[in-house]
C-alpha positions in Angstrom: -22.1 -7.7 -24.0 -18.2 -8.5 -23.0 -17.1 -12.2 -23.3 -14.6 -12.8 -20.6 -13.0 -16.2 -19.2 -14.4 -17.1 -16.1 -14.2 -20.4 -13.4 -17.6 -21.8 -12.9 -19.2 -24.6 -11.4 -21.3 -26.6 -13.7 -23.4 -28.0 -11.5 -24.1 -28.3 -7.2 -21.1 -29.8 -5.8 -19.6 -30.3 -9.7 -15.9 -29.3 -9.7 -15.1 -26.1 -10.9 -13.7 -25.1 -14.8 -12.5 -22.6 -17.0 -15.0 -21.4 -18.8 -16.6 -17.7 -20.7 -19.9 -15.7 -19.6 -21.5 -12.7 -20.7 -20.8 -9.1 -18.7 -23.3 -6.5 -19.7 -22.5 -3.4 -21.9 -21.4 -0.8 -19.4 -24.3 1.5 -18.1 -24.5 5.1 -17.5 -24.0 4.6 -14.1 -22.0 1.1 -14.1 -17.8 0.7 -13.7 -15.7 -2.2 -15.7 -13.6 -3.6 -13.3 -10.7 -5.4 -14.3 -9.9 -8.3 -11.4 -6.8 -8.3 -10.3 -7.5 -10.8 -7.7 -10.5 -12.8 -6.0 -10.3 -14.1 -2.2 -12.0 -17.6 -1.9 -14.6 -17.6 0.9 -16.2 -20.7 2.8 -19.8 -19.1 1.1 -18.2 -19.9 -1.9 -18.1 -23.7 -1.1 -21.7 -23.9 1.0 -22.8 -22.2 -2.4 -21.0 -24.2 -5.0 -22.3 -27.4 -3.4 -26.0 -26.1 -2.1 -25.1 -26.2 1.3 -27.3 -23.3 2.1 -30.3 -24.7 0.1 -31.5 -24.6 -4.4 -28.6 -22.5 -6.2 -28.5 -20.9 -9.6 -26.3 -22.8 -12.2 -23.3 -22.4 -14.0 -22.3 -20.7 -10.9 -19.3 -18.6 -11.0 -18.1 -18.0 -7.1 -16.6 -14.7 -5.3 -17.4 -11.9 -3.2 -14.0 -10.5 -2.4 -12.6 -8.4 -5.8 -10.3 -6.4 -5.6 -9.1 -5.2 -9.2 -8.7 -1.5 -11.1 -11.3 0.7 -13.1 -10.7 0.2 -16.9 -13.9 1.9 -18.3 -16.8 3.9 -16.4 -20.4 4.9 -17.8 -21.4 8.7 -18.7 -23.0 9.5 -15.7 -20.1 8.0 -13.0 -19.1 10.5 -10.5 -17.4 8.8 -7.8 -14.5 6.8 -10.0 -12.1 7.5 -12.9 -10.1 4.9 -15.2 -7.2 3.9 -13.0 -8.9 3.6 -9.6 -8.1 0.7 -7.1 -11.6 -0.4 -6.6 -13.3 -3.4 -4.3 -16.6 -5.3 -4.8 -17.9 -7.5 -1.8 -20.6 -9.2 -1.5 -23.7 -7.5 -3.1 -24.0 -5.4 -5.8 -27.3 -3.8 -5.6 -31.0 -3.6 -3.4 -33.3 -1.8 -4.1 -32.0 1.7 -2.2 -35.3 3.0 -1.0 -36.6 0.9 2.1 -35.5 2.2 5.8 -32.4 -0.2 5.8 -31.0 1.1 2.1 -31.6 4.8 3.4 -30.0 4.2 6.6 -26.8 2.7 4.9 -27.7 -1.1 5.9 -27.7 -2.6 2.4 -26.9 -5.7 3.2 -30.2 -5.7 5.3 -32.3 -4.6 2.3 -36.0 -5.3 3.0 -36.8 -6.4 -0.4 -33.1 -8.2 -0.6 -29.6 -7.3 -2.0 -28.8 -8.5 -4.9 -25.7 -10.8 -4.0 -22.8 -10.8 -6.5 -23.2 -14.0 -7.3 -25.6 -16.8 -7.0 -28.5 -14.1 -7.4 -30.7 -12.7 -10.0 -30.4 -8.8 -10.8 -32.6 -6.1 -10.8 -32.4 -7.0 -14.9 -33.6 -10.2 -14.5 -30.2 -12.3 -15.6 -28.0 -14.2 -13.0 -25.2 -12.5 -11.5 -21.4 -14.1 -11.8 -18.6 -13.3 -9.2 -14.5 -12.4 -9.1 -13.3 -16.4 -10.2 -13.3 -14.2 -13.7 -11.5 -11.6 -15.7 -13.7 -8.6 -15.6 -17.2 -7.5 -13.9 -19.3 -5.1 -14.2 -21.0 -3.0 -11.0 -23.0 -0.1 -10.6 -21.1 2.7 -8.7 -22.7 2.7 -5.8 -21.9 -0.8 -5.0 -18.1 -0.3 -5.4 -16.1 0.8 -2.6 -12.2 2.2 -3.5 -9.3 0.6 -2.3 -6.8 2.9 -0.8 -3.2 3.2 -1.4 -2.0 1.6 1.7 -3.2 -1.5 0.8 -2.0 -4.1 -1.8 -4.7 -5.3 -3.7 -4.4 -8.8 -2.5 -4.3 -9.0 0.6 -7.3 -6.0 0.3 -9.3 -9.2 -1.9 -10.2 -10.4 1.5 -11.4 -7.6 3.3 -14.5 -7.4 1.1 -15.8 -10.1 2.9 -13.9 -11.2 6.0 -13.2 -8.0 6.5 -16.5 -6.5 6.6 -18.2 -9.4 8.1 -15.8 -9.2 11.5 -15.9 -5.3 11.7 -19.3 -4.6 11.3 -20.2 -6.5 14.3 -17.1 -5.6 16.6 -18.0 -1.8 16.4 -21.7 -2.4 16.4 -21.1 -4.6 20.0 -18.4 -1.7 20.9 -15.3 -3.3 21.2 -12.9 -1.4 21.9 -10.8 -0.3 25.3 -12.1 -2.2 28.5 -14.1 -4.6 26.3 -12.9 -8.1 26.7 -14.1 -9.9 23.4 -13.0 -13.7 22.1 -12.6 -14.9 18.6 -13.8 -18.2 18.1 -12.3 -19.4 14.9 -8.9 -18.9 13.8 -9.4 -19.1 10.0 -10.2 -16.4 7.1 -13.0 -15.0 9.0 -11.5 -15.7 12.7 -8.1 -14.3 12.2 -9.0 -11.0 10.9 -11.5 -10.7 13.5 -8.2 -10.8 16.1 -6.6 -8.1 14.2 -9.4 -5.9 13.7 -10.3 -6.4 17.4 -6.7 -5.5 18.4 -6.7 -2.6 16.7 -9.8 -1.8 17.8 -8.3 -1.6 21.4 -10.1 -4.6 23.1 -8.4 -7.5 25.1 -8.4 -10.3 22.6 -8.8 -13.7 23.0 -8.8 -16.4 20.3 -10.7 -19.9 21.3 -9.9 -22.6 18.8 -10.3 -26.1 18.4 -6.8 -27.0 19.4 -3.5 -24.4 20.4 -1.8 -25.3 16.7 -2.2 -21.8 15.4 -1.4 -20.1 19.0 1.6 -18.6 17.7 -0.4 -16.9 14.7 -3.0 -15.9 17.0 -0.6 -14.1 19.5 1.6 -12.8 16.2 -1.9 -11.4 14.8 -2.9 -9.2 18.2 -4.7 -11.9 20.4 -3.7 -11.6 24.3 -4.7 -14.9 25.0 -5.3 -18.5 23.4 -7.3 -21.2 24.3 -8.3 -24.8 23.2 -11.9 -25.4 23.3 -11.1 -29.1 23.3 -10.0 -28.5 26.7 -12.7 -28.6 29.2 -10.4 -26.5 31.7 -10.9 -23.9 29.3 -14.9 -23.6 29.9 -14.3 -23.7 33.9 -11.5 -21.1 33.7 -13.1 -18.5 30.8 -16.7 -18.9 32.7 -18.6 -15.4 33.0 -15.5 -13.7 31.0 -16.5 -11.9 28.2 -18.2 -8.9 26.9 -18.4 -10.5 23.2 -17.7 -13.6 21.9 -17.9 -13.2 17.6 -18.4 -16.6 16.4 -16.7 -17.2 12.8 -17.7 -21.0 12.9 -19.5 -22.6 9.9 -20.3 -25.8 12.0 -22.8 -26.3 15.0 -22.0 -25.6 18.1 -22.8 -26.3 22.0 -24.6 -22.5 22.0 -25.1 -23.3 26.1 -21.4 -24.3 26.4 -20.6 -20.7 25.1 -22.8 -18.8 26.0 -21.7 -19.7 29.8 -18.5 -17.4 29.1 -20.3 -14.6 28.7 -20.4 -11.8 31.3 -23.7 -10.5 32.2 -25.4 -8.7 29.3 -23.1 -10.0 26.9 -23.2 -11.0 23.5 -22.5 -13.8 21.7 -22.8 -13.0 17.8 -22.9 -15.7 14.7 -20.7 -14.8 11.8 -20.3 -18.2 10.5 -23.1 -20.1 9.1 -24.0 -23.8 9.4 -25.9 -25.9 7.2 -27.7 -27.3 10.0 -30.0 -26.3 12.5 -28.7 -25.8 15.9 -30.3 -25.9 19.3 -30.5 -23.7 22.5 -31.8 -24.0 26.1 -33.3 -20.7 26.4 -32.0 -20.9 30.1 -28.7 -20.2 28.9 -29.7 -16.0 27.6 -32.2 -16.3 30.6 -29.3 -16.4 33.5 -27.2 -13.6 32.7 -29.6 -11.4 30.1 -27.6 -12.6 27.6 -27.8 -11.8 23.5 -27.5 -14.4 21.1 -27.6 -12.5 17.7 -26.2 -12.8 14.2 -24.8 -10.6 12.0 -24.4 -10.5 8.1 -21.5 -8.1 6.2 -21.7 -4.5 5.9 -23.2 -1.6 4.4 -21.7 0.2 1.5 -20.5 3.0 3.8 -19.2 1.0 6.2 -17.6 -1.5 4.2 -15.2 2.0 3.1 -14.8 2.9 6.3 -12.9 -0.6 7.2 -10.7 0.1 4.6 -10.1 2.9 5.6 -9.9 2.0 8.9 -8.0 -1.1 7.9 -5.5 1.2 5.7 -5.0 3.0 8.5 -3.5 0.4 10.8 -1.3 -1.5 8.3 -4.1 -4.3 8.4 -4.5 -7.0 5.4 -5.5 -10.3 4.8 -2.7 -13.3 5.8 -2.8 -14.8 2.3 -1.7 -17.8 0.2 -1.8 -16.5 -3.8 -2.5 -19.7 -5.9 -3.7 -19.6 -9.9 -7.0 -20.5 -10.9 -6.2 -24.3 -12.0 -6.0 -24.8 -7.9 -9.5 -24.0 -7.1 -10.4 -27.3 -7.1 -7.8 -28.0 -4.5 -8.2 -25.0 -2.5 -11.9 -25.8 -1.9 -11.1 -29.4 -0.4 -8.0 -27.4 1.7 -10.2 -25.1 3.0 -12.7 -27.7 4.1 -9.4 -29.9 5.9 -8.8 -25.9 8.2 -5.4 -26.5 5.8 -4.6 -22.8 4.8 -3.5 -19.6 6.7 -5.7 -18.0 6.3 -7.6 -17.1 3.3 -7.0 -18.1 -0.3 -6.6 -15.5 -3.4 -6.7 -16.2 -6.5 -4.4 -14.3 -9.3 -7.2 -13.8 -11.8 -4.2 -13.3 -14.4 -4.1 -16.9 -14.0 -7.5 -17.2 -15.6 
C-alpha cells in the first residue's frame, strides 16, 4: 500500500478536506499514475452530496485525470514510465459480457467499476483524481497525446467522452443540424466537438450571456430558451438536440424542435424524475434516449480525434484549498467552463 494525500468528503453533502488514503501495491497488470491534474465534474457534486441516491464514505471525487506513468507492473504492455496517460470515469467491468467484448464498457452488464464512489473487483472502495497518485489497471487507461496539454486534456475524460460518444453515435456530422442545450463543462465541448465534427451548431441556453463564447467555440447560432420566440422559430428544426442539463426539463417543449425522426439525447442527469406526454415521440417518430460516457476504445479515439483538431477543455486552474468554493460556483453556472484542479496543490 502507498499513502498519498488526497481531498475527501467526510460525509454526504460535508465539505471537502485534505486528507491521506491507501493506493494498492502495483499489480502485474496495474500503472502508478502520478496526477498532474483533476477536472471537477457536476457528478462530483450530485455524488458528494447523494444527489443520485446512498454513497460510499470518505468519498474522494474525480473522473477526469490526466497525469504521467511513474511505475508499471511486470506484465504491462501498452505503457512505459514517462507516458501522458488519462483515467475517466471507470476503471474496470467485468470484460466478458457482449457490451465489454463489443468495446461498450461503460455499458457493462454486470456494471463498471466507477473510479470513484464504487467498490472494486477486490472488494475495497475506489478513490478518484482530488489526490496525488492512483493506481489503474492498463486496460482502463487511455494515453494522452502530445497535442494536448494535460490540463485542459483533464476534462476530456469525462466531458469529452460524454458529448462525443453520442454526437457520432446520432451521426452528426455534414448536413446534420444538431443543438447544444447547455453551455457549461459538458455543453461547451459538445459545440466544439460538434463543429469539428462538421454539423450546423446551435447552442440553446437559458439566457444569450455566453453567446459570444458559444459563437467563439464553433456554434452557428444562439438562442435563449427563456424566449418563447425561440420555441416558435426553432420548431421542427433539428436532427439532434444533446441535452447537457442536470435539471428537469419541459421534454414536450423540446422535443417539438425536433425534425421528424430525430433525436433528443440526455447527457445531463437530474435528481428528479421528469415527465413526458408520449404524444410528443408519437407525432414526428421521435427518439428520446440517453447516453452515458464511452468505451475504452472510443474514449482514445476522441483524443485522438480531439488532438487532431486543436480541441481542449476552456479551463480555470485553481489549487485544491478552492474546492469547496468551486463546488458552490459551479452550482451558481459561475465558471467557464470546467474547473481543474493542480493536484500539486494537494
Amino acid at each position: 500500500m502507498t499513502t498519498v494525500a488526497a481531498y475527501a468528503a467526510p460525509a454526504a453533502k460535508a465539505p471537502l478536506e485534505r486528507t491521506t488514503i491507501e493506493r494498492r501495491e502495483v499489480g502485474a497488470h496495474d500503472v502508478l499514475i502520478d496526477i498532474k491534474f483533476a477536472g471537477i465534474c457536476h457528478s462530483d457534486i450530485h455524488q458528494a452530496r447523494e444527489g443520485w441516491g446512498e454513497a460510499i464514505f470518505p468519498m474522494v471525487p474525480g473522473h477526469e485525470i490526466a497525469g504521467v506513468v511513474s511505475e508499471v507492473g511486470s506484465a504491462v504492455t501498452k505503457y512505459r514510465v514517462g507516458d501522458r496517460v488519462g483515467v475517466g470515469c471507470m476503471v474496470d467491468s467485468c470484460r466478458e459480457c457482449e457490451n465489454c467484448v463489443a468495446g461498450l464498457e461503460q455499458y457493462c452488464l454486470e456494471g463498471n467499476t466507477g473510479t470513484y464512489n464504487a467498490i472494486g473487483r477486490d472488494g475495497e472502495p475506489t478513490y478518484g483524481g482530488y489526490s496525488e497518485k492512483v493506481v489503474v489497471d492498463e486496460n482502463f487507461v487511455v494515453r494522452i497525446p502530445d497535442g494536448l496539454s494535460l490540463d485542459v486534456a483533464a476534462p476530456l475524460l469525462c466531458a469529452g467522452i460524454t458529448t462525443y460518444s453520442p454526437l457520432r453515435h446520432w451521426n452528426a456530422g455534414p448536413g446534420k443540424k444538431v443543438a447544444i442545450l447547455g453551455m457549461g463543462g459538458l455543453g461547451h465541448m459538445g459545440v466544439k466537438i460538434a463543429h469539428a465534427l462538421g454539423a450546423e451548431v446551435t447552442v440553446l441556453s437559458q439566457s444569450l450571456r455566453k453567446k459570444d463564447d458559444g459563437l467563439r467555440l464553433g456554434a452557428d447560432h444562439y438562442y435563449a430558451t427563456s424566449d418563447d420566440a425561440t420555441f416558435k422559430e426553432l420548431r421542427g428544426t433539428f436532427d439532434l438536440i444533446l441535452s447537457t442539463v442536470s435539471a428537469p426539463l419541459d421534454l414536450d417543449r423540446f422535443l417539438s424542435l425536433l425534425r421528424t425522426d430525430g433525436a433528443f439525447v440526455n447527457v445531463g442527469a437530474p435528481e428528479e424524475p421528469v415527465s413526458l406526454n408520449l404524444f410528443s415521440v408519437i407525432g414526428g417518430r421521435k427518439t428520446l434516449a440517453g447516453s452515458g460516457i464511452g468505451g475504452i476504445r472510443e474514449t482514445q479515439e476522441m483524443l485522438d480525434f480531439c488532438a487532431g483538431h486543436g480541441i481542449g477543455a476552456e479551463i480555470e486552474l485553481i489549487g485544491a484549498a478552492e474546492i469547496n468554493e468551486a463546488y458552490e460556483r459551479v452550482l451558481n453556472s459561475d465558471v467557464r467552463y470546467r474547473f481543474v484542479i493542480d493536484t500539486a496543490t494537494i
